[in-house]
N, C-alpha and C positions, 0 to 999 in steps of 0.2 A: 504494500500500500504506500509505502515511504516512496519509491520510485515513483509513481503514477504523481504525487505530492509536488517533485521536485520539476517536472518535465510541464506540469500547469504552471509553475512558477514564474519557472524558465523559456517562458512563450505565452504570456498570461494576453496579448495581443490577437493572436492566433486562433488562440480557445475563444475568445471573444468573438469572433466573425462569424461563431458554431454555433447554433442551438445543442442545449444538451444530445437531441434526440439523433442530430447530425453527430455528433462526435460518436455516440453509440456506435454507428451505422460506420462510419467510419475503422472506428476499432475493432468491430467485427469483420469488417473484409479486410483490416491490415493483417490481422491474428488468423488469418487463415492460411497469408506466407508467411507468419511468423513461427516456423515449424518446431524453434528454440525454446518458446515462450521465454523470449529476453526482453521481446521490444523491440525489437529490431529484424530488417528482413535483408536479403541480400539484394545489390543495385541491380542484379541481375532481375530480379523479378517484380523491379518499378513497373516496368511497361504493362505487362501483364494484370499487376494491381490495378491501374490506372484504366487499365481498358472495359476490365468487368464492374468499375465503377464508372462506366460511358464517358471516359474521357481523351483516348485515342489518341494520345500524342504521337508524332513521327519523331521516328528516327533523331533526327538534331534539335529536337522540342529537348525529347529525353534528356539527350547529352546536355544541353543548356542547362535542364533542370537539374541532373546532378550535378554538373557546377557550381549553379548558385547555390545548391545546399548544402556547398563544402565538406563532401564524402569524407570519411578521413579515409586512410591507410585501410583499416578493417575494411571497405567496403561496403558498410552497412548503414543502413538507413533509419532511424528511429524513428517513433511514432511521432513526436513532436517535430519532426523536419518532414515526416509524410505531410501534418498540419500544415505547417508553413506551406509545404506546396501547393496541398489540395485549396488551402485559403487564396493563394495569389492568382492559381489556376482556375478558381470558382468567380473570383470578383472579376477577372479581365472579363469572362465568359458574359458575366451580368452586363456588364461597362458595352460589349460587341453587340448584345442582344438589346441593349437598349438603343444604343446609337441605330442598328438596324431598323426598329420599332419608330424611331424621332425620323428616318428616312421613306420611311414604308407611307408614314402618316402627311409627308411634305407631302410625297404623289396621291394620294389617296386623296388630299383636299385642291382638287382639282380649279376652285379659287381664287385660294390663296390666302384667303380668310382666318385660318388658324382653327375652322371648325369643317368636321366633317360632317353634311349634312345626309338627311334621308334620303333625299334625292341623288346623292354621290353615292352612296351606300346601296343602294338599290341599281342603278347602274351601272357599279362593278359587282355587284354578288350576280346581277341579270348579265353579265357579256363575259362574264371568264368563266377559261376553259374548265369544266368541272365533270367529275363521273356523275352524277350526280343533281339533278333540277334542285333548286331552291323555291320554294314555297313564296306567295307573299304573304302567309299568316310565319314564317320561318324569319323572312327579314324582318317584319314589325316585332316579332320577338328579340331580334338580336338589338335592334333599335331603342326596346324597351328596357332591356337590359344596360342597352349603354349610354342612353340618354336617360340621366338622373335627374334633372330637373324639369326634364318635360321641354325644353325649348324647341326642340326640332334637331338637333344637334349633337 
């Protein structure tokens, strides 16, 4: 228990980015290549960690990654540098997906206006390519849903 003590301490920044429920979740797929039960996994089986947690690094991602987490000599990766990682690799993701979302929303308000209306919204769910027909009791719903104040918008 003293170890697990010292490694919160020792990256009390890191732990912080985590809901408890996330760190669970995390320490259970670390401690599944932690074959030692040290705490530790070998750099070899980063990638493999990282991919059954759907994060798919390539090849020079990894090698970057274990740079910046200044491997020692053992080789070995500890769970609080797994954190470190999985926190900087989780926020950029956030940071991509939003900047995507802020660009998605520029073309989407056809405009310019800064609001996406019913009428735009209904436009594009009616002209893109889809398996699938879209309702208009489906668009008023999704409209319903995302227009909170009732403006049209």
């Amino acid at each position: 228990m003293q170890k697990k003590e010292k490694i919160k301490d020792k990256n009390r920044g890191s732990i912080n980015r985590f809901s408890d429920e996330e760190i669970c979740e995390l320490r259970e797929a670390f401690s599944i290549f932690d074959k030692e039960s040290d705490g530790s996994i070998d750099i070899s089986q980063l990638g493999m960690l990282m991919n059954m947690l759907k994060q798919y690094p390539t090849q020079t991602e990894l090698e970057n990654i274990i740079k910046e987490a200044k491997v020692d000599k053992s080789k070995q990766i500890y769970f609080y540098q797994f954190l470190e990682i999985m926190a900087k690799r989780m926020h950029k993701k956030k940071e991509d997906d939003i900047k995507y979302l802020k660009k998605l929303f520029r073309y989407l308000d056809r405009n310019k206006n800064g609001l996406i209306s019913l009428r735009e919204i209904r436009f594009i769910l009616l002209n893109s390519k889809k398996e699938e027909e879209i309702s208009e009791k489906d668009i008023e719903q999704i409209m319903k849903e995302a227009d909170t104040d009732g403006d049209g918008y």
